[in-house]
N, C-alpha and C positions, 0 to 999 in steps of 0.2 A: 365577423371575424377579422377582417380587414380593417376596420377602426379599433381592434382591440391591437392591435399589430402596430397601427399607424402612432396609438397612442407611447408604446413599448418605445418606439424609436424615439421617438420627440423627447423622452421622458430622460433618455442615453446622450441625447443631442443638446438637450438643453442643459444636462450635467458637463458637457465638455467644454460648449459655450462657456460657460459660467468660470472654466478652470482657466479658460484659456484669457477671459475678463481681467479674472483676479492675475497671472503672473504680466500683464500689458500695465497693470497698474504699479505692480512691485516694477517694474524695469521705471516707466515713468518717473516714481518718485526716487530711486537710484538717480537717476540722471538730474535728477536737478539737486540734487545734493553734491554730485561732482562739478568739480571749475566747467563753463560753459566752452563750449568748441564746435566748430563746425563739424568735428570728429563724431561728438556725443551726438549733436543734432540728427546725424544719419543714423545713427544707431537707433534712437532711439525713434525716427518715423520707420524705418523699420518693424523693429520689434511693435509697435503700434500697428501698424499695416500690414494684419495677418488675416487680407481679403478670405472668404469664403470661396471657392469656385465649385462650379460645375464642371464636369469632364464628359461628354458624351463621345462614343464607339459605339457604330451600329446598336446594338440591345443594350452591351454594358454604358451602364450609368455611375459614375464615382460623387461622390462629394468627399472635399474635402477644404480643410482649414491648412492654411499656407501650401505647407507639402508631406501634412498629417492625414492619411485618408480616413473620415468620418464612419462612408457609407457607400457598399458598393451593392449596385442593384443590379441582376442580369435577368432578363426580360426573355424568356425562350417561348417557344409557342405553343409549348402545354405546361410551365412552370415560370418560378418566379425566385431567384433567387437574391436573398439580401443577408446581404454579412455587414455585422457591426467591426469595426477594426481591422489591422493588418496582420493578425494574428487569428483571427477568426472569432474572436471571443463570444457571439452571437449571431446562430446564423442562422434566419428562417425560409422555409421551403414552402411556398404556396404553390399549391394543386388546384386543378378547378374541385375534385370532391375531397381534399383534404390538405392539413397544414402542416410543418413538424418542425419545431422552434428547439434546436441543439446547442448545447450550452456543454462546451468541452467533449466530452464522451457520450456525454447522457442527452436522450431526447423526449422530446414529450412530443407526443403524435395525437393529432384532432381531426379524427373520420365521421365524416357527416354520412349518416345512413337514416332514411324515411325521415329524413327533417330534425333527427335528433344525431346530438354531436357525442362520438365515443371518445375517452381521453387515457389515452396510455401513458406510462411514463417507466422510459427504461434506456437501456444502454443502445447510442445510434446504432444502426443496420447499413452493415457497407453493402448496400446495393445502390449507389450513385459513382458518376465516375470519377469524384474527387476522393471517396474512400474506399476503394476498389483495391489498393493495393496497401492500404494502411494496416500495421501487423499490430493486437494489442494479447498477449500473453495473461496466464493467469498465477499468480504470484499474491497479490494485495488479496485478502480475506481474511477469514475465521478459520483455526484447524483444529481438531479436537482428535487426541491420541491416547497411546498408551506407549509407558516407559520401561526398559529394561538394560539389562548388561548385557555383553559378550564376553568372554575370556579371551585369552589366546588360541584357544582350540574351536572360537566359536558355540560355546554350549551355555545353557542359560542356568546350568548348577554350580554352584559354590561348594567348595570343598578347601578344607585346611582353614589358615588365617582370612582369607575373605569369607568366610562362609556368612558371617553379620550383613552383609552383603547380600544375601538375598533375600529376595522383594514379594510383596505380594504384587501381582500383576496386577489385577484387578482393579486395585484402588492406587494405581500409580499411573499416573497420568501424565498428560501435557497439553497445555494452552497455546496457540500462535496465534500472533495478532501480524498480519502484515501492512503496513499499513504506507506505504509509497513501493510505489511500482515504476519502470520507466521499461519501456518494450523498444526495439531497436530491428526492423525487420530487412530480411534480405531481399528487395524488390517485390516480395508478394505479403498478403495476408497469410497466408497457410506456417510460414515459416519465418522465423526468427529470434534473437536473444531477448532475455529478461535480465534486470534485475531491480534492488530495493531494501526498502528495509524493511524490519519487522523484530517481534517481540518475543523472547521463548519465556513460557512460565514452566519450569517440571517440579510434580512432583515424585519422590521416590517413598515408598509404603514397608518398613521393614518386615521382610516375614516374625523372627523373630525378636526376643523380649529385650531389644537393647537399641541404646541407639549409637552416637559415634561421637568419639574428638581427637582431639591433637594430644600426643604422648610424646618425649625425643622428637620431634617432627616428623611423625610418623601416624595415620589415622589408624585409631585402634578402634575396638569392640566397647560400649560401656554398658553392662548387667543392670539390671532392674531387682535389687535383692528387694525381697518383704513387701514388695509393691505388687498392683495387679494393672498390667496395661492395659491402656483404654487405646493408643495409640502411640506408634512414634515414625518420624518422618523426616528424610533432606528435601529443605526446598532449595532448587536455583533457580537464576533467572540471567538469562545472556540477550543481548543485542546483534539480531543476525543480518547477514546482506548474503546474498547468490548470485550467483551467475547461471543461469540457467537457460538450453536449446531446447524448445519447443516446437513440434512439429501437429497442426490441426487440419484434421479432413473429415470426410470431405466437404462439398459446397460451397458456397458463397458468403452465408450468410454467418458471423462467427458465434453466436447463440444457439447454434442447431448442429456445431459439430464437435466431433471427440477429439482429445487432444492426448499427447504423449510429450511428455518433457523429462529432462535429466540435466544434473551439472552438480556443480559444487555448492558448498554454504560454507559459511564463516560464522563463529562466534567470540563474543567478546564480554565474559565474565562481570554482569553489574552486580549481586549479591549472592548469598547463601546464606540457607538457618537452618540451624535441626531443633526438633518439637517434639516433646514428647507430652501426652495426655494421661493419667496412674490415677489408680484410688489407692490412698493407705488408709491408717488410722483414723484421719481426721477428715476423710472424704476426699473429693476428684481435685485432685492439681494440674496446671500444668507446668510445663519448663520450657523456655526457651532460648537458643545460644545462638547468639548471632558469631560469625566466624567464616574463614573462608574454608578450612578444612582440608586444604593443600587441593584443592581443588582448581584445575589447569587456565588461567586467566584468559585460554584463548585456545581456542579448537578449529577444527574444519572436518567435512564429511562428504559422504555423497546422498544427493535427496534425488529422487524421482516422483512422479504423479500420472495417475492415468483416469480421465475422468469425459466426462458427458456434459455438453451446455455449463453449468455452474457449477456444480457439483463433482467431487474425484474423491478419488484415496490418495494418501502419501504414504512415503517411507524416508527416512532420513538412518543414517549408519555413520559415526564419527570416526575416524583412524585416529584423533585426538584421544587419548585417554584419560578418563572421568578426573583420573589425582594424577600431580606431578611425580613424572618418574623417580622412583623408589621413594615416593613418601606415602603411598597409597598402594591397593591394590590395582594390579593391572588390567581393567577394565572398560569397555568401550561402549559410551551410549547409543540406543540406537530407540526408536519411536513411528509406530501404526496407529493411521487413522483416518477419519473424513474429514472433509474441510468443505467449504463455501465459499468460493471468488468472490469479488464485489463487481 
């Protein structure tokens, strides 16, 4: 295990060599391409003179190239710790019975049990004391829902001019893709803010035989005469970011505990289409209109989540409403469902 390790670094080490090679020789040929000076001459043994050194402190061990640290190794008396960078980019934890090579968030863990080695690979475990107080939120993942309206009175029936407006629940859904997270914690793991970005796909399923468009600048009703619907639907799709307070307990470890979050969200209107699918005469058609629909370029709501290890529910409720005031009905998205952290 230890020469697979020793090789890992060498492999890191000799990539940096190599980088630090190539910019000593781009400076070199710079300088002889400038008028000669006892000015450039410094410069440039300098920039050539980017000695390697050793740093030794009691257990810690540094390498580094001028006053770029390479490789810092700490030595304790039941582990072994080596980080690539000053940033941590690679950092391996030798145990006498096991090994755990973390790479960002994520780690790969090698437990020797009866002479055979187990290999996990999943997100690190703050049980050390450098990730002890480190807060990571759950926001980035997959969410899978279902979509509806609200009125003004809060009810999910349609009556008068929006009555075209309502949906079959069932087949109206929604997709979220979150896909950059950044977590922000107030001195503990347990607690702290999120936010990121992410992707909303909704569909909306008309109940009934019609579907929508722009009139006077106004969304109206449009009938299905002499046709047999197979389907008709709005699709949108917005670009969301949160801000979101997150509270996990209990324990230590952040994969084994439940969490409770709430805040705001943001959206920002990338397209819409309505679709409709009919048999006439001549057999199944479909239709499709690309358009924005008077539909509001930019929203915001409240989301909460309450979930287990990786897994939760959400809810999302927008105060934004669906179409720009008076060109639309006055309606407010709102969306239930499960979702998967990354």
């Amino acid at each position: 295990m230890k020469n697979i390790l020793t090789l890992i670094l060498l492999a890191f080490f000799s990539a940096a060599i190599s980088a630090q090679e190539l910019d000593s020789l781009k400076a070199i040929m710079n300088d002889r391409q400038a008028p000669a000076s006892r000015e450039n001459q410094d410069k440039r043994e300098k920039k050539v003179l980017s000695p390697i050194t050793v740093d030794e402190n009691g257990d810690e061990v540094k390498l580094k190239l001028g006053e770029k640290e390479l490789i810092k190794v700490v030595d304790n008396p039941d582990s072994t710790y080596i980080t690539l960078g000053e940033n941590k980019v690679l950092e391996v934890i030798d145990q006498p019975d096991s090994t755990r090579i973390r790479v960002g968030d994520k780690e790969i863990s090698i437990v020797e049990k009866n002479d055979k080695p187990n290999i996990h690979i999943g997100d690190a475990e703050d049980n050390d004391p450098g990730c002890s107080t480190k807060f990571k939120g759950h926001w980035a993942g997959f969410e899978w829902g279902i979509n509806n309206f609200l009125d003004e009175d809060f009810t999910l029936s349609r009556e008068g001019d929006a009555s075209f407006m309502d949906l079959n629940t069932d087949r109206s859904w929604c997709i979220n893709l979150n896909f950059v997270q950044y977590s922000l914690g107030f001195g503990t793991s347990h607690l702290g803010l999120l936010t990121g970005i992410g992707l909303s796909y909704n569909n909306y399923f008309f109940d009934g035989d019609n579907s929508l468009a722009e009139v006077d600048d106004y969304v109206v009703s449009v009938p299905l005469d002499g046709s047999t619907l197979v389907k008709s639907k709005l699709t949108t799709s917005f670009l969301r970011i949160p801000m979101i307070l997150e509270v996990q307990l209990p324990g230590k470890e952040r994969s084994k505990r439940m969490f409770l979050s709430a805040g705001i969200v943001g959206g920002i209107k990338l397209g819409s289409h309505a679709k409709i699918v009919y048999k006439g005469d001549s057999g199944k058609k479909k239709d499709k209109n690309n358009d924005d629909f008077n539909i509001s370029p930019f929203r915001y709501g409240l989301t909460a989540r309450l979930g287990f290890r990786n897994m939760y529910i959400f809810g999302e409720y927008y105060f934004t409403p669906m179409f720009i005031n008076e060109k639309g009905p006055d309606l407010h998205p709102f969306s239930l469902g499960l979702a998967c952290s990354f």
